[in-house]
N, C-alpha and C positions, 0 to 999 in steps of 0.2 A: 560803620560797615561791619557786617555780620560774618564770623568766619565758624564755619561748619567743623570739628573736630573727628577726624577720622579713626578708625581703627589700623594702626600702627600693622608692617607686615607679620603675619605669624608664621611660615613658612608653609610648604605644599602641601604635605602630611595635614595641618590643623583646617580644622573644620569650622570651629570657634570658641567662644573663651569665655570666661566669667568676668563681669567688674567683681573685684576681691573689696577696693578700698578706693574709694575715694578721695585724694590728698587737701581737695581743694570743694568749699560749699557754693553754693549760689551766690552772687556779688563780690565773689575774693577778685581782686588785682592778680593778676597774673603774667607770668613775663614767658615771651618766645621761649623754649625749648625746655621752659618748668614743666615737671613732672606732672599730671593731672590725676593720674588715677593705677591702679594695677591693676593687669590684665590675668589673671589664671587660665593657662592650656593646659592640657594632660599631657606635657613635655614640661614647661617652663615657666614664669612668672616674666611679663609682659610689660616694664611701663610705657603709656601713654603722652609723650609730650606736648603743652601747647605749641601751636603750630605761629601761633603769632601774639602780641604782647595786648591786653585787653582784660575786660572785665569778663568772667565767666556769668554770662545772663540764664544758660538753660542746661540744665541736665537730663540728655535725654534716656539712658540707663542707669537705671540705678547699680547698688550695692547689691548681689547675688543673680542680679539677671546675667543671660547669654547673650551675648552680641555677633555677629556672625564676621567675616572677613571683610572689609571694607564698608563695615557698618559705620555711623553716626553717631559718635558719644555725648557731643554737648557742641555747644555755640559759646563764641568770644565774642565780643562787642568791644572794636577795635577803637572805637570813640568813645565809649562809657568811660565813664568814672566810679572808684570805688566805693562801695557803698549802695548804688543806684537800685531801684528796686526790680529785684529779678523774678523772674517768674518760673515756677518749675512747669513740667510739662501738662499738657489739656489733657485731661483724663479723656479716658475712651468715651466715644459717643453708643448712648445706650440703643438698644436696637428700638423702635418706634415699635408701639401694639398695633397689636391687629385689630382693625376696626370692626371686623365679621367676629369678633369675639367680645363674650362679655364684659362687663366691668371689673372680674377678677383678672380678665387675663393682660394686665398690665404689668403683671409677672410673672414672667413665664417659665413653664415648669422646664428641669434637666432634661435631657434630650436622653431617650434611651440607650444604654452603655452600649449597643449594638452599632450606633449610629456616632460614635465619637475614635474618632480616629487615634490610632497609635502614636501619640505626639507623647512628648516630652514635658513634664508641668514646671513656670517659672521655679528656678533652685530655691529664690524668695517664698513662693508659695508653699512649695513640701516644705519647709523648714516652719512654716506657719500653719501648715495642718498637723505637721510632726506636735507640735507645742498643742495646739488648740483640740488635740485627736479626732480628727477631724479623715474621712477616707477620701479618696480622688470621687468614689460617688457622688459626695456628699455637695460638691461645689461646683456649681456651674461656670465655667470656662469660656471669657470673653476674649481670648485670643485669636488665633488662626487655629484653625484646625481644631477648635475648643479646648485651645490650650488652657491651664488655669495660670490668671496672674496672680501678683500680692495684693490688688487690688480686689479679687473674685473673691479671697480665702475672707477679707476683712468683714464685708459685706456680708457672706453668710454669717461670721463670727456674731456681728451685729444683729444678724435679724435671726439668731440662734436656729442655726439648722441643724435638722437630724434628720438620721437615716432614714431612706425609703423602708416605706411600714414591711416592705417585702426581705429587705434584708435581716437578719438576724443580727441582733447586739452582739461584738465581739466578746470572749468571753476575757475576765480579767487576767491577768498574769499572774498563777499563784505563787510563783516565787516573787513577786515584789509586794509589798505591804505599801499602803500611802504613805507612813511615815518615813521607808526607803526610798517611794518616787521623789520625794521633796529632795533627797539628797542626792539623786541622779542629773550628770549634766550631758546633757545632749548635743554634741554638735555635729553638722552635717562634714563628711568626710571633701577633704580638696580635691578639686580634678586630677592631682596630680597622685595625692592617694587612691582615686577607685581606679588612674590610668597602671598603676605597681598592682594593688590589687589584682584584677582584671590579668595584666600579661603572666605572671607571676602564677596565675590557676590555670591561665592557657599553656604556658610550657609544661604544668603536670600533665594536664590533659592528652597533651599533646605527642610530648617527645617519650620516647623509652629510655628514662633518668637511673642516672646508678650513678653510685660515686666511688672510687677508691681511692685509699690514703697511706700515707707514709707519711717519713718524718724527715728532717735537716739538720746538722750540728753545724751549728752558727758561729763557730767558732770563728775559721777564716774569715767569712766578713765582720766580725766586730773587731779584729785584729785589725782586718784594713783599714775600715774607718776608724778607728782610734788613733791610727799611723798615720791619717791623710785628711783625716777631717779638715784641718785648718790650715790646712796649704789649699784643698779642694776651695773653700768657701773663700778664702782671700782674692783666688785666681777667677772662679767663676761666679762670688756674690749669691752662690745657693747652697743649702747645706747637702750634706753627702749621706740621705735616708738610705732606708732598703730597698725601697721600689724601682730607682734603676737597677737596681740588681736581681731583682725579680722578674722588671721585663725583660732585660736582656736575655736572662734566664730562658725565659717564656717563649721567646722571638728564635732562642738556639734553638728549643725544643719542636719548635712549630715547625719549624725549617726541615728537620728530620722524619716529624711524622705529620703528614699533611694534609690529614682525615681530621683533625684536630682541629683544621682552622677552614673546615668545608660546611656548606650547610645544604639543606636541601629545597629541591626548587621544584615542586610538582614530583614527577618521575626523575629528576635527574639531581645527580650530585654535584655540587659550585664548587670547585676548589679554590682557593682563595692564593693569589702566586704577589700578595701585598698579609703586610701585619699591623693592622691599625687595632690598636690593646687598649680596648676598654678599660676604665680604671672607676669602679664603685666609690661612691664618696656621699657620705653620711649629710644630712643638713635639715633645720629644724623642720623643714616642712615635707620632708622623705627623702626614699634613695636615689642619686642621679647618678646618670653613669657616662661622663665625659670622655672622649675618644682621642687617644694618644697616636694622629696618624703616621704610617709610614717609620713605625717605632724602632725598624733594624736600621735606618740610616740614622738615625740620632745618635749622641754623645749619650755617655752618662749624665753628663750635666746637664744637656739639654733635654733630657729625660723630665729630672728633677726640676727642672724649671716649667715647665709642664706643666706638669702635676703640680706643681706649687701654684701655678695660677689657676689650675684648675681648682682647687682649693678653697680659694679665697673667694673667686668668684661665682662657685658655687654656692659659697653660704649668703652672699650675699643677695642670689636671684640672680646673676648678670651673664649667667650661660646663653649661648643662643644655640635655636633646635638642631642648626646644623653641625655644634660643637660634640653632640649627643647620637648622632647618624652614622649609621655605615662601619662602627666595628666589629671585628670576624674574631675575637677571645677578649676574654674577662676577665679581672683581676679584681677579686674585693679581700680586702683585708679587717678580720672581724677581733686581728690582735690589738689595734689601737683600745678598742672598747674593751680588752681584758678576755674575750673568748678562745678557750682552749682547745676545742676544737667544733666545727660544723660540717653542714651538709650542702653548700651552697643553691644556689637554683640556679638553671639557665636561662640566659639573655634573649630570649628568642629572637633570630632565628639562626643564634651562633647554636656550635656544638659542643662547646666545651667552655669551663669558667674552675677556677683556681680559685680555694679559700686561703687567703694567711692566718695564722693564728698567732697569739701569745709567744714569747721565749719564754722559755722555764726553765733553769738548772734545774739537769735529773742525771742520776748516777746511772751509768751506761759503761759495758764491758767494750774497753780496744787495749787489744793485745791481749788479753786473758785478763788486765786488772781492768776495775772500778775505778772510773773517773767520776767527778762532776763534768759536766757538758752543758751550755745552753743551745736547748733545742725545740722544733717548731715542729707542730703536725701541719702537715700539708692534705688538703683534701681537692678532688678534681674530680667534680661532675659534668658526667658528660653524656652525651645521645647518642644509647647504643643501637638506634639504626642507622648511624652511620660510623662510629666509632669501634670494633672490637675491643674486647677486654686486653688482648695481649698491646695492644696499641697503647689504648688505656694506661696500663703498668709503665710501657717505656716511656709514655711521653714522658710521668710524673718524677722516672728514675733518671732522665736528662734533665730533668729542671733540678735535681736534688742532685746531681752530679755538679752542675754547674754552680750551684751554691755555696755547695764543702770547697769546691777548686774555683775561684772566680778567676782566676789566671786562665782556664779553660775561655770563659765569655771574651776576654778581651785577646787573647791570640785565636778566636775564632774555631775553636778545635771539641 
């Protein structure tokens, strides 16, 4: 019995995905709810599980194609035995000639660029004209819509194609020499990088960005946690970071000024009367930004516990799109990584996002002497059409009020 291999949910927002990898080949044994393959969205990383326990006989997407939402990845053969000979899939059937045409025309020439519709070419294929330099001209597209596959790019590769006599040879790249191309390695960017890219040039585009900064003497919290570290971690199994104390921070400051956590909706401005705090988190395949909802009823602990699993299951891929949805403020923090200070970007379509940075002992006058102090620059950029400057200032001067006094956060004052 033959069992059909669906596309797994991607949530409302996705439209569809990449196979990134495929874990398992033609003829592997495979067992109900093993992993078959990874799915790339321009949110998250997707796996595929079998659906029931069986030989894998057909792959019907490969490695770098798109699959759409409730598309067909492959077939299980619930009676097969390992090993059995699998078949991969029947290539495309080639279009028949046209009988009213001559003997040459059994291959038929590209279709004029006027007449090929705005599709998108298999990611397998650009990454095979990318190598082979090869232009979207240049190959004829046996897809839908004359899309190009990795099958179209091969096939001209082999019967060495080149540009229509009418286009002009591009010219060479004079800053690269052949002996630099051979040392150049080219990979196609993940859906997840052009999805950062992409938003990331639409909030410049978009919003009217300014940031202003100050700074924090960290003193009181390193004092607290050093006092409570390990009673905190005995009682509640999480350790006692800064980041509770940042958002709580973040959650007073929201609460006071409330332009800060509004965004804008056509002609009209959202206030936001919830604080779900985004929290930036680093992982090898780009930046994600998990959602700490409903952040002013949480504990500290439960803060930290959060984010701690937000963490973990971050690097591993195991976020899902709705854990990523729906925050109204930002928190990234580019002191883990050693940055002293930045310019953050906005999350669209919040208004406002908080850099941390670095501690640094730096000598600093209270009371007329020179102290050492360990201290933080704070940066908060934000959309000045909906944010004022003088707004601006105070939110960052109650979140750095809150900081130096964290007796402030927890008597709510």
């Amino acid at each position: 019995m033959a069992t059909e291999v669906s596309v797994p949910a991607l949530g409302e927002s996705v439209s569809e995905a990449t196979v990134a990898k495929w874990f398992k080949k033609l003829g592997d044994l495979v067992k109900a709810d093993e992993p078959l393959c990874e799915l790339e969205t321009d949110k998250v990383s997707v796996e595929a599980p079998a659906p029931v326990s069986g030989v894998l006989v057909e792959i019907r997407v490969p490695e770098g194609d798109v699959v759409q939402p409730n598309g067909i990845l492959a077939v299980i053969d619930e009676t097969a035995t390992a090993g059995v000979s699998a078949t991969p899939p029947a290539p495309k059937a080639e279009p028949a000639p046209n009988p009213a045409a001559g003997p040459s025309s059994s291959v038929s020439e590209p279709p004029p660029a006027t007449q090929r519709r705005d599709v998108a070419d298999a990611p397998s294929a650009q990454k095979l004209m990318a190598e082979a330099g090869l232009a979207a001209g240049q190959v004829q597209g046996s897809g839908r819509d004359g899309r190009v596959m990795k099958e179209d790019v091969l096939k001209a590769v082999q019967s060495g194609a080149a540009a229509p006599a009418a286009a002009p040879a591009p010219a060479p790249r004079p800053a690269s020499a052949p002996d630099d191309a051979s040392r150049e390695k080219r990979v196609r960017m993940t859906r997840l990088r052009q999805t950062i890219a992409r938003r990331l040039k639409d909030a410049q585009n978009t919003a009217a960005m300014l940031t202003t900064f100050n700074e924090v003497d960290m003193t009181n919290i390193l004092a607290l946690r050093a006092a409570h570290k390990d009673a905190f971690e005995k009682k509640h199994g999480v350790k006692l970071g800064f980041m509770s104390f940042f958002t709580k921070a973040v959650v007073h400051a929201l609460k006071e000024i409330p332009s800060v956590n509004a965004e804008i909706d056509g002609n009209d401005l959202v206030y936001k009367n919830y604080y779900h705090i985004g929290v930036a988190v680093g992982t090898p395949t780009g930046l994600v930004v998990p959602v700490v909802r409903d952040a002013d009823q949480l504990s500290f602990a439960e803060v930290e516990k959060k984010i701690g699993e937000f963490g973990l299951r971050a690097r591993d891929g195991k976020l899902t799109i709705d854990e990523m949805q729906g925050g109204t403020f930002t928190i990234s923090n580019g002191g883990v990584y050693g940055s002293l200070m930045s310019t953050p970007i906005l999350n669209p379509p919040q208004a406002g996002i908080l850099g941390m940075h670095k501690t640094q002992e730096r000598p600093m006058v209270v009371n007329g002497q020179i102290v050492i102090r360990p201290m933080m620059y704070l940066a908060l950029s934000y959309d000045h059409r909906i944010i004022d400057g003088k707004e601006a200032v105070t939110f960052l001067v109650r979140v750095k009020d809150g900081l130096e006094d964290p007796q402030r956060l927890l008597l709510d004052i």
